[in-house]
PDB file with one MODEL, atoms N, CA, C and O in Angstrom:
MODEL        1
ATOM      1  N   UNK A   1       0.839  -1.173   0.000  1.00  0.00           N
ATOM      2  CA  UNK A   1       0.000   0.000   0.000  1.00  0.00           C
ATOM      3  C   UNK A   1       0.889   1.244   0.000  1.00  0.00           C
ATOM      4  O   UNK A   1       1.860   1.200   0.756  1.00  0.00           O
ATOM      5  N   UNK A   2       0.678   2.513  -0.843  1.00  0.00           N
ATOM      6  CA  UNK A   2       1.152   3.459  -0.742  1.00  0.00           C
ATOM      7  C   UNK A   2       0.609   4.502   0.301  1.00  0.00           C
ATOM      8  O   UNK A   2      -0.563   4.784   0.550  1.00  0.00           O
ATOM      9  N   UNK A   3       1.626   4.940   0.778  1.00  0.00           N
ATOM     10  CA  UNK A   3       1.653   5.916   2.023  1.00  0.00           C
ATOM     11  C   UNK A   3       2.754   6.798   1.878  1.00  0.00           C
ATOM     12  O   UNK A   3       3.770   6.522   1.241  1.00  0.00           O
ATOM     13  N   UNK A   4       2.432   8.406   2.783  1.00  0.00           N
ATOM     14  CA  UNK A   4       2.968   9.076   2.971  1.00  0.00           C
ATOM     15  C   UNK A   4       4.153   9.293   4.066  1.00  0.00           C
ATOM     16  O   UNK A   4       4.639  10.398   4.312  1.00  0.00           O
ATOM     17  N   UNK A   5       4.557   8.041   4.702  1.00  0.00           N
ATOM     18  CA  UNK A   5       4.800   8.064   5.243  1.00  0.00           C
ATOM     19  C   UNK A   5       6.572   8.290   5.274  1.00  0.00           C
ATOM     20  O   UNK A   5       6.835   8.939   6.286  1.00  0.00           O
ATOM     21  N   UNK A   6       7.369   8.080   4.778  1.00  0.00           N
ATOM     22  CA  UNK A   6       8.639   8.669   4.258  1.00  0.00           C
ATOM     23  C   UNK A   6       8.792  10.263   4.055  1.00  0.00           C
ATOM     24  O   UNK A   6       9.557  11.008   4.668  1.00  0.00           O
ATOM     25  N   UNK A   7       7.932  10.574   3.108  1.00  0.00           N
ATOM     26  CA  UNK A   7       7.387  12.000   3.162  1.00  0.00           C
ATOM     27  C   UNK A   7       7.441  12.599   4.159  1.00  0.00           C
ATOM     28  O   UNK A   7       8.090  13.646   4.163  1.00  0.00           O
ATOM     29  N   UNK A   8       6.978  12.284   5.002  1.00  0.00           N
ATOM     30  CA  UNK A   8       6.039  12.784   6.064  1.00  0.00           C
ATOM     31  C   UNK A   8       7.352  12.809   7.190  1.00  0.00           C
ATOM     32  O   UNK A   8       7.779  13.840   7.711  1.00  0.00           O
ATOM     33  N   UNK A   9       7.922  11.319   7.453  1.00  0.00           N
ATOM     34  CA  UNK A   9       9.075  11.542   8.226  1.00  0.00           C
ATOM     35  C   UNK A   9      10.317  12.185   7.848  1.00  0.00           C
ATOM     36  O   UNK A   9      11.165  12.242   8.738  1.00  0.00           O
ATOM     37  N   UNK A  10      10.624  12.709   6.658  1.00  0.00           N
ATOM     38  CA  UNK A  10      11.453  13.002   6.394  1.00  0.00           C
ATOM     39  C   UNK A  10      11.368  14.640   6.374  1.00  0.00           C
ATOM     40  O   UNK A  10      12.358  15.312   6.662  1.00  0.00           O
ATOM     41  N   UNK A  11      10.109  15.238   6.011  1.00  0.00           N
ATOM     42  CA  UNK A  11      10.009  16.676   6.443  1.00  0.00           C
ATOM     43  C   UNK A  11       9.638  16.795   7.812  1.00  0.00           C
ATOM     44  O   UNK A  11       9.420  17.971   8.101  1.00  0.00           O
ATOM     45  N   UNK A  12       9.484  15.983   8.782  1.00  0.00           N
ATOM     46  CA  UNK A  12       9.490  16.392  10.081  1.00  0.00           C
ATOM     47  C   UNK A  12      11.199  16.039  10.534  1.00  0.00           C
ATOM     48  O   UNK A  12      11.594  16.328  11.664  1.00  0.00           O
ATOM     49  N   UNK A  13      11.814  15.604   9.847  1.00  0.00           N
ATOM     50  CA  UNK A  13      13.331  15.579  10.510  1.00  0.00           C
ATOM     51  C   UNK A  13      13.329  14.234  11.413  1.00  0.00           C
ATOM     52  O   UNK A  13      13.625  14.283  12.607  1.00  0.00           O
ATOM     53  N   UNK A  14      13.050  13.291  10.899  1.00  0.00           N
ATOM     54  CA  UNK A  14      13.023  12.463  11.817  1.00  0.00           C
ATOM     55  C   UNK A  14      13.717  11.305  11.168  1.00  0.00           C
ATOM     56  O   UNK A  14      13.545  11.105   9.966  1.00  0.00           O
ATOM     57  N   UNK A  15      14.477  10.541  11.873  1.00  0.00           N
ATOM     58  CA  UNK A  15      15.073   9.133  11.253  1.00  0.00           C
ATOM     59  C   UNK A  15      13.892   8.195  11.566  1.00  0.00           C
ATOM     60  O   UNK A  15      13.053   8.407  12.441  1.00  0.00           O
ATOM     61  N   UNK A  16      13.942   6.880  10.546  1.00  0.00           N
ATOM     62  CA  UNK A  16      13.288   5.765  10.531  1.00  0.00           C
ATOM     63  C   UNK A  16      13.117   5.134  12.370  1.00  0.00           C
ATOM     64  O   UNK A  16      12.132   4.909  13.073  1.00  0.00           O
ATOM     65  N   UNK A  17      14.255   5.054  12.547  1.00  0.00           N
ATOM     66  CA  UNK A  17      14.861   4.539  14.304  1.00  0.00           C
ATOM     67  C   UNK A  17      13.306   5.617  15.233  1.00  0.00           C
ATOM     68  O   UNK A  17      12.361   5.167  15.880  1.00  0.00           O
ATOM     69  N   UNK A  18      13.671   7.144  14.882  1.00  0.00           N
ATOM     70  CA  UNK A  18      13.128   8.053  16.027  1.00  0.00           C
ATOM     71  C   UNK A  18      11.374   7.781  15.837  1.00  0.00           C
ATOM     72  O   UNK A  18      10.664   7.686  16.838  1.00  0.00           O
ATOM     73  N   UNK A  19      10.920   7.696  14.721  1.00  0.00           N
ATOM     74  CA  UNK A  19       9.598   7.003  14.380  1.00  0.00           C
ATOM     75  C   UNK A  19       9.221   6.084  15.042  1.00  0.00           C
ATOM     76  O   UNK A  19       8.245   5.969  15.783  1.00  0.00           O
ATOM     77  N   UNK A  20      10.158   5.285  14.721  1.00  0.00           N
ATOM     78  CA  UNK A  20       9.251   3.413  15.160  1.00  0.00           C
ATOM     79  C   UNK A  20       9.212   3.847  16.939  1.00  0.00           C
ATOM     80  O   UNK A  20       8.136   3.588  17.479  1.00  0.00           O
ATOM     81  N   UNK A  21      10.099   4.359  17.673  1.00  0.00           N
ATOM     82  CA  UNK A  21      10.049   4.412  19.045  1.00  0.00           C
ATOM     83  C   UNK A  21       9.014   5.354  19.453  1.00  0.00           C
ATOM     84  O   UNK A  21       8.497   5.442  20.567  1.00  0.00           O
ATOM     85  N   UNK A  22       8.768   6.077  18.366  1.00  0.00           N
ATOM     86  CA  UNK A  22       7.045   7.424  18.541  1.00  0.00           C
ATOM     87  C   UNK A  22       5.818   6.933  18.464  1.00  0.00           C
ATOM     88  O   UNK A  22       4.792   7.491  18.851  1.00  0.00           O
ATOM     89  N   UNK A  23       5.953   5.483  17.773  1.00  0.00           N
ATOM     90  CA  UNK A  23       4.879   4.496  17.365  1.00  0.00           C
ATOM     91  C   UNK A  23       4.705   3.175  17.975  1.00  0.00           C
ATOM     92  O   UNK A  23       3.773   2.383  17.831  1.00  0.00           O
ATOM     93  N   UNK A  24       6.090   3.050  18.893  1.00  0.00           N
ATOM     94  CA  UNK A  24       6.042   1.325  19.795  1.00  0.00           C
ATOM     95  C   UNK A  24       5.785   0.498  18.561  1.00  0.00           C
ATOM     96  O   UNK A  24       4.668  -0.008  18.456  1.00  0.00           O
ATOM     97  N   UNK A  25       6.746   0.283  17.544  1.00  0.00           N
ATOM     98  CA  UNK A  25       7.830  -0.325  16.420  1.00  0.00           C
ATOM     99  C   UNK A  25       8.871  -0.315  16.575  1.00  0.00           C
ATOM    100  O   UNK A  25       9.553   0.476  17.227  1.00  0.00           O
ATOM    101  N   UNK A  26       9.240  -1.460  15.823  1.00  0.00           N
ATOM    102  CA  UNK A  26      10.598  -1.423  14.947  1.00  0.00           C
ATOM    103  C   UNK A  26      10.985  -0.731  14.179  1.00  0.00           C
ATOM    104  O   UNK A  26      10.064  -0.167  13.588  1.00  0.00           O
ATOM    105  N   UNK A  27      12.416  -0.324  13.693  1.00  0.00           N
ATOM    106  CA  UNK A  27      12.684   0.435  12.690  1.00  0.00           C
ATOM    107  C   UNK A  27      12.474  -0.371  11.659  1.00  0.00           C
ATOM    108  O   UNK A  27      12.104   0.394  10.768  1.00  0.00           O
ATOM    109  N   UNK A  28      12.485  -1.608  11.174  1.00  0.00           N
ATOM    110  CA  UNK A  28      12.262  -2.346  10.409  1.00  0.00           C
ATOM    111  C   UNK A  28      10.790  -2.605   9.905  1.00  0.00           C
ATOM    112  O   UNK A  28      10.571  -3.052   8.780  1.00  0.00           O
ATOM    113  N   UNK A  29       9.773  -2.291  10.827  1.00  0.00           N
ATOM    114  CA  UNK A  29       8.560  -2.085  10.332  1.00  0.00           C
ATOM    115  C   UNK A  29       8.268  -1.071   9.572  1.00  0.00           C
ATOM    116  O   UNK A  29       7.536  -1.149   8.585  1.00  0.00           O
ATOM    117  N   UNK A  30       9.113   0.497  10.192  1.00  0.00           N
ATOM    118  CA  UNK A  30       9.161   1.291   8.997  1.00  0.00           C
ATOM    119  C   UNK A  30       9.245   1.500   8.255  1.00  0.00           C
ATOM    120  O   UNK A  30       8.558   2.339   7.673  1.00  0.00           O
ATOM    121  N   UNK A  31      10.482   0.630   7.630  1.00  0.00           N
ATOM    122  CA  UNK A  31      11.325   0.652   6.295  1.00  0.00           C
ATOM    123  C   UNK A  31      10.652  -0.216   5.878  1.00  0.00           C
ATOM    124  O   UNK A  31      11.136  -0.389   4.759  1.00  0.00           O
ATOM    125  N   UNK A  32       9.503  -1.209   6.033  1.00  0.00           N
ATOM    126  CA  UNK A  32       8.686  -1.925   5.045  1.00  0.00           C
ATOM    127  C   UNK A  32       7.633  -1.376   4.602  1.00  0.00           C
ATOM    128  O   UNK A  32       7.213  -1.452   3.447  1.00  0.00           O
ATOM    129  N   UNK A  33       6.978  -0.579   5.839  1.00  0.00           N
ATOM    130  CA  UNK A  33       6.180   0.412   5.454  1.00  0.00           C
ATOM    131  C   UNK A  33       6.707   1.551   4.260  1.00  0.00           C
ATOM    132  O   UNK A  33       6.035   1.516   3.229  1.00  0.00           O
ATOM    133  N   UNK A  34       7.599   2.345   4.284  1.00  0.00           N
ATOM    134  CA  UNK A  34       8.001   2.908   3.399  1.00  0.00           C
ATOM    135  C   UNK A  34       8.750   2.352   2.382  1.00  0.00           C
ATOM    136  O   UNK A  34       9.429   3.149   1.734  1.00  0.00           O
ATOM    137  N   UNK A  35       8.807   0.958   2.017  1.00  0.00           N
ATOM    138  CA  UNK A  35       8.987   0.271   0.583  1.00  0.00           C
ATOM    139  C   UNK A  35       7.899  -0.277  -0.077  1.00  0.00           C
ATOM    140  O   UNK A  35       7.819  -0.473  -1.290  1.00  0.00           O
ATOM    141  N   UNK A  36       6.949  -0.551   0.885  1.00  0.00           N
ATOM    142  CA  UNK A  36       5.400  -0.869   0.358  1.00  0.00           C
ATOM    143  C   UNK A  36       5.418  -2.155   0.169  1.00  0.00           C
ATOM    144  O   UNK A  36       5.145  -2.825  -0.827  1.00  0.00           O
ATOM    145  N   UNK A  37       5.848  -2.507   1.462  1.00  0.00           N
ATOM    146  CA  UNK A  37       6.417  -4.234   1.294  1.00  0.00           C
ATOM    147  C   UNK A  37       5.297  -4.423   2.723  1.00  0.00           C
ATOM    148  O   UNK A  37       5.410  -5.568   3.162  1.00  0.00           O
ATOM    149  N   UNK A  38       4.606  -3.856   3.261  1.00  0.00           N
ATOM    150  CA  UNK A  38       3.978  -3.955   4.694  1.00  0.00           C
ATOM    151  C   UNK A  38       2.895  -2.847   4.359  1.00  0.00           C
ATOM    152  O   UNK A  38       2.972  -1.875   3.608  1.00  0.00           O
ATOM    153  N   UNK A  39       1.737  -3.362   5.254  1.00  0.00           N
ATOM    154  CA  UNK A  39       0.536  -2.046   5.430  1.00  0.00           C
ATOM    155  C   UNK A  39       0.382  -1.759   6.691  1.00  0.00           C
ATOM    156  O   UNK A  39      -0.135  -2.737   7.231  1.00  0.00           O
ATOM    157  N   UNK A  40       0.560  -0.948   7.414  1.00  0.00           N
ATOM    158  CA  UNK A  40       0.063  -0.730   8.415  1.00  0.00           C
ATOM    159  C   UNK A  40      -0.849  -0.823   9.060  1.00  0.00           C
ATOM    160  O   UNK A  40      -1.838  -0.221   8.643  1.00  0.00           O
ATOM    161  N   UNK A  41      -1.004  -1.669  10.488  1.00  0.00           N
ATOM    162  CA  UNK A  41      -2.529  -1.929  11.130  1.00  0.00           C
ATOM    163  C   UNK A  41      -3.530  -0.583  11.337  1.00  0.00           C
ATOM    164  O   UNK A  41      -3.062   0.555  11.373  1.00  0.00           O
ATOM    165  N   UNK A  42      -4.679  -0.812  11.441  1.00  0.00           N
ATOM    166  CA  UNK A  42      -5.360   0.706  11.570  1.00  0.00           C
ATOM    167  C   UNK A  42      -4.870   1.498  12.985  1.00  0.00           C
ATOM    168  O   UNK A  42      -5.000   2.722  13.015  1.00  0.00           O
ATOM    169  N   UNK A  43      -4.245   0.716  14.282  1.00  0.00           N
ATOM    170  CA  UNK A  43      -3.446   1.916  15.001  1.00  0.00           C
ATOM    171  C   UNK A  43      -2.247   1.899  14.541  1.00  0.00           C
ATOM    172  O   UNK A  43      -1.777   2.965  14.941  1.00  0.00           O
ATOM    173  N   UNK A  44      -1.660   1.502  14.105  1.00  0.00           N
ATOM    174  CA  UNK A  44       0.059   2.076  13.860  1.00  0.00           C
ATOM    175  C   UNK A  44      -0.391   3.498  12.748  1.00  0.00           C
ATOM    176  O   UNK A  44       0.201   4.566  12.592  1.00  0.00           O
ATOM    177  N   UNK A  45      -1.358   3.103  12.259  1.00  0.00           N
ATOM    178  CA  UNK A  45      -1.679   4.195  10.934  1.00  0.00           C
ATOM    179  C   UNK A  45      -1.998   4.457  11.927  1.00  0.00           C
ATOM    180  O   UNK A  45      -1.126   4.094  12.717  1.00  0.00           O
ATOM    181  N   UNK A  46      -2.842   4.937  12.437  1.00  0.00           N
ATOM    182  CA  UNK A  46      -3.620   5.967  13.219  1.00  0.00           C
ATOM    183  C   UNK A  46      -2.256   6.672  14.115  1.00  0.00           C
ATOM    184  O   UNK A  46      -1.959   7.822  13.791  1.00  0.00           O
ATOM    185  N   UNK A  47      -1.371   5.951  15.312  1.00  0.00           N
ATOM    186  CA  UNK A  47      -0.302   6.548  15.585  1.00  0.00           C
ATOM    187  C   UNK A  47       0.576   7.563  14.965  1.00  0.00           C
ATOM    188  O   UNK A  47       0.935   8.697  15.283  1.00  0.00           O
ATOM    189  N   UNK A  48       0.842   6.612  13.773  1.00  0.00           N
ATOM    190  CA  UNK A  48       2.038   7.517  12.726  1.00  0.00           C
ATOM    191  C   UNK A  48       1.361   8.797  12.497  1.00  0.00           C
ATOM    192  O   UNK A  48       2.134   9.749  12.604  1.00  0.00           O
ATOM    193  N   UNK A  49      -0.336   9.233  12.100  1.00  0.00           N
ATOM    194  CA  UNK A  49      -0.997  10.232  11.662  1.00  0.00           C
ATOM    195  C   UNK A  49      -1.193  10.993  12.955  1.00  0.00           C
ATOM    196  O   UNK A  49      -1.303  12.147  12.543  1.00  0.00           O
ATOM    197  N   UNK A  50      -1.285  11.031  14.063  1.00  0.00           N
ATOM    198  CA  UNK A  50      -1.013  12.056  15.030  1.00  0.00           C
ATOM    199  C   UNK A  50       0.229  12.477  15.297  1.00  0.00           C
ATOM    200  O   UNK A  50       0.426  13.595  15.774  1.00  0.00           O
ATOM    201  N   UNK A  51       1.290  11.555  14.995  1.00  0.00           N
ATOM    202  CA  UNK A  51       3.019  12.286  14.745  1.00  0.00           C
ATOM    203  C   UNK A  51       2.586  13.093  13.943  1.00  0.00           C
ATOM    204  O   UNK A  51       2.590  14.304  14.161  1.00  0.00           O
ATOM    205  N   UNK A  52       2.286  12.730  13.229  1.00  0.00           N
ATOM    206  CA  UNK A  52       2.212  14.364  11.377  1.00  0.00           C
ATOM    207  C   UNK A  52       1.130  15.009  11.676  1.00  0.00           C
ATOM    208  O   UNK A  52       0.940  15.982  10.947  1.00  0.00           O
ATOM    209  N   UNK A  53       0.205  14.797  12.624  1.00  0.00           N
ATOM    210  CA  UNK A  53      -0.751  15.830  12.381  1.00  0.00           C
ATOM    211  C   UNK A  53      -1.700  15.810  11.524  1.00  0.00           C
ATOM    212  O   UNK A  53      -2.241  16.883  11.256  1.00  0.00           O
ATOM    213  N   UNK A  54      -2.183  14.491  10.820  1.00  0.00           N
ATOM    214  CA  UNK A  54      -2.964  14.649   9.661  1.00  0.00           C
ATOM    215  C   UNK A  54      -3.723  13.470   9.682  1.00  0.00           C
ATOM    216  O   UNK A  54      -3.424  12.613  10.514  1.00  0.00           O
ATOM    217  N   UNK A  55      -4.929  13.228   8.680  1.00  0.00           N
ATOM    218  CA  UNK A  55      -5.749  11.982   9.292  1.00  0.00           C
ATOM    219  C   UNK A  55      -4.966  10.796   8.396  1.00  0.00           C
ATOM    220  O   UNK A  55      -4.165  10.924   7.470  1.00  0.00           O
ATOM    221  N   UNK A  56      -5.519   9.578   9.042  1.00  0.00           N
ATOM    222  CA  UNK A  56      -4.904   8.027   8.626  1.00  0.00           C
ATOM    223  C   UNK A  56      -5.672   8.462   6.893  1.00  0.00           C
ATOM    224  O   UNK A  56      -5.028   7.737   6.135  1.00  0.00           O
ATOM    225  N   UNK A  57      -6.580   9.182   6.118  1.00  0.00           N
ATOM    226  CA  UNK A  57      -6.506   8.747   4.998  1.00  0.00           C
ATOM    227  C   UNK A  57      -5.943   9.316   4.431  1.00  0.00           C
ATOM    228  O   UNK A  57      -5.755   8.792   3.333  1.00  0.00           O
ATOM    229  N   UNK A  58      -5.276  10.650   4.603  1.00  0.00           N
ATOM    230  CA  UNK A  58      -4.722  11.324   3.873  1.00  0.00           C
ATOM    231  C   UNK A  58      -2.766  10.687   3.956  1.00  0.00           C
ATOM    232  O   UNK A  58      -1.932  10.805   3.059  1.00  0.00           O
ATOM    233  N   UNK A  59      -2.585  10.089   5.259  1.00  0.00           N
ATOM    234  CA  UNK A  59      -1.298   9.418   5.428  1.00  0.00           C
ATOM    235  C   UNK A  59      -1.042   8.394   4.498  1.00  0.00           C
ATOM    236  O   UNK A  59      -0.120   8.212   3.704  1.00  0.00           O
ATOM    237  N   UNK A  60      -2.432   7.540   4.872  1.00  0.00           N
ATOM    238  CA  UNK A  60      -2.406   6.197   3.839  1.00  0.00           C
ATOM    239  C   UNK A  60      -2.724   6.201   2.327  1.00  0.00           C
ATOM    240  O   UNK A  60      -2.857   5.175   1.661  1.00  0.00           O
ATOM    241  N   UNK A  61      -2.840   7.563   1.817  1.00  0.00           N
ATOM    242  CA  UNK A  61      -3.573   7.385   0.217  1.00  0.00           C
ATOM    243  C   UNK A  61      -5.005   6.485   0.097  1.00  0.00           C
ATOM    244  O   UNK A  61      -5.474   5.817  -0.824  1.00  0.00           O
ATOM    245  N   UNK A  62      -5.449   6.774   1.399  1.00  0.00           N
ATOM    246  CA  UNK A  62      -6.652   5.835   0.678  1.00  0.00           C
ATOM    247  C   UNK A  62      -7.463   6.154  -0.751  1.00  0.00           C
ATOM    248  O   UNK A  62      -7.508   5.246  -1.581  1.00  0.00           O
ATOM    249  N   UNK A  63      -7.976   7.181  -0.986  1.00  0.00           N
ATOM    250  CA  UNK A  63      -8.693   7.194  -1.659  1.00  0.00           C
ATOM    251  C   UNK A  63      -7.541   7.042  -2.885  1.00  0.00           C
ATOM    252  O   UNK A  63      -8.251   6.508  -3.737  1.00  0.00           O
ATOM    253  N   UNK A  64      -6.392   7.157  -3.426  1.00  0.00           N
ATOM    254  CA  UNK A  64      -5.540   6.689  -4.096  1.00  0.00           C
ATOM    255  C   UNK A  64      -5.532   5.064  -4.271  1.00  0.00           C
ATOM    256  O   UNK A  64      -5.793   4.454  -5.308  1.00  0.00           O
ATOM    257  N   UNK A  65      -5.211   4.577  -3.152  1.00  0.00           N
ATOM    258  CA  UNK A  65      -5.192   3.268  -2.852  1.00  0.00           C
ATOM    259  C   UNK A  65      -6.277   2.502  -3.886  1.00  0.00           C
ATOM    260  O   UNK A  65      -6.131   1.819  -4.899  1.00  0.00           O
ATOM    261  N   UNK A  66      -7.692   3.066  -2.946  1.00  0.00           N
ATOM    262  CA  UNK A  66      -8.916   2.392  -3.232  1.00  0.00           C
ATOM    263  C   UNK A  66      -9.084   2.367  -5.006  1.00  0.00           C
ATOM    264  O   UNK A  66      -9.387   1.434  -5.750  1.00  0.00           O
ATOM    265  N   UNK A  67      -8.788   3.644  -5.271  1.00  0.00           N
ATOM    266  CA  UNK A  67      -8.964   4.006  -6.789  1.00  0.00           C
ATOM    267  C   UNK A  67      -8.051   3.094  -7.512  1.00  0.00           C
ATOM    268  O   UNK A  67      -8.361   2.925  -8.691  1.00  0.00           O
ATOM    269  N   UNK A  68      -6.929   2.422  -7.066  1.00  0.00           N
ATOM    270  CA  UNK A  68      -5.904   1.538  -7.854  1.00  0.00           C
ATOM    271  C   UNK A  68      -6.761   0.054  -7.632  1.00  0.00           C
ATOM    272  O   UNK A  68      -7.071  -0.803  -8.458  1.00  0.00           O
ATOM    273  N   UNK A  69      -6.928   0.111  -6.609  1.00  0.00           N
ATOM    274  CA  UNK A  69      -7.340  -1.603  -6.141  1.00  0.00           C
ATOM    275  C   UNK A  69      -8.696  -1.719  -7.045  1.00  0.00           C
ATOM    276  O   UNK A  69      -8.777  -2.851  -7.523  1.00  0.00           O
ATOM    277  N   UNK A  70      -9.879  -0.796  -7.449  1.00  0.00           N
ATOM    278  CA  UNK A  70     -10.990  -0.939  -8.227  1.00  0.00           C
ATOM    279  C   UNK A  70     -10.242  -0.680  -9.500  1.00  0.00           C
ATOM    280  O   UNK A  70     -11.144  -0.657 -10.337  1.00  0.00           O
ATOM    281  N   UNK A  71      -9.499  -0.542  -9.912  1.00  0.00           N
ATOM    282  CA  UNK A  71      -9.215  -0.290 -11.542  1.00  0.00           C
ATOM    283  C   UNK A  71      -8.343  -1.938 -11.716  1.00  0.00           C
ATOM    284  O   UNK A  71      -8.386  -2.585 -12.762  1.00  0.00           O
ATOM    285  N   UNK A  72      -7.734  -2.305 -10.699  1.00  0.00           N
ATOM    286  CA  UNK A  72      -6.938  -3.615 -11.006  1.00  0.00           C
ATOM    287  C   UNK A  72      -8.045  -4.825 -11.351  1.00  0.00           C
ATOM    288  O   UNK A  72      -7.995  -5.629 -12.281  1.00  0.00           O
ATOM    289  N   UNK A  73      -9.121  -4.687 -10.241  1.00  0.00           N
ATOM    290  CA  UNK A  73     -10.292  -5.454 -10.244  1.00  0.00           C
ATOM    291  C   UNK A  73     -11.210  -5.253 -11.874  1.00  0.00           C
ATOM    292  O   UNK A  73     -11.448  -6.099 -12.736  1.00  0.00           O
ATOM    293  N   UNK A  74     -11.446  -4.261 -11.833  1.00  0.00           N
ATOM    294  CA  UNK A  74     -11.834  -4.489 -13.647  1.00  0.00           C
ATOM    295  C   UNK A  74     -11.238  -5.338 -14.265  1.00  0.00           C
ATOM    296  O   UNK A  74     -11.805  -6.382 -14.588  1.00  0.00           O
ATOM    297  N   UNK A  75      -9.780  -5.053 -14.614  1.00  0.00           N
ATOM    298  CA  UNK A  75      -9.385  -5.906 -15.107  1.00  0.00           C
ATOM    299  C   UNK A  75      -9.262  -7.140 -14.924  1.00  0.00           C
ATOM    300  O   UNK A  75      -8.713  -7.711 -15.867  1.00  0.00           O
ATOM    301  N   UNK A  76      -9.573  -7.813 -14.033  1.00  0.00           N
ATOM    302  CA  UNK A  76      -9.619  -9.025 -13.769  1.00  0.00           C
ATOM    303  C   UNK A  76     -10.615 -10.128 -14.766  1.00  0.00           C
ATOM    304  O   UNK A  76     -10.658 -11.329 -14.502  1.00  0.00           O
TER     305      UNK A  76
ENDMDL
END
């Protein structure tokens, strides 16, 4: 799933490490999260989006998301 979340930590000045300990993670959960190799549970999203200040859909791309996952499904 695509997320803002690299973005997001990287204009707040923050390393991968200072995140996961703002969120009760791993740094390694991060860095999957920000390769799009992992989705985030609805509180870690919800956590990470009160670090930034902004809501879980605008963090997570949902409506991006959703709009990819119904266009893949057509094609099916």
């Amino acid at each position: 799933m695509k997320t803002k979340v690299k973005e997001m930590r990287m204009a707040a000045n923050l390393t991968q490490q200072q995140l996961a300990e703002r969120v009760h993670v791993s740094s390694r959960t991060i860095i999957s999260i920000e390769k799009e190799q992992y989705s985030p549970s609805l509180m870690l999203a919800y956590r990470m989006a009160e670090v930034f200040g902004m809501s879980v859909e605008e963090l997570c791309c949902l409506k991006e998301n959703r709009e990819w996952e119904d266009e893949r499904r057509e094609k099916i």
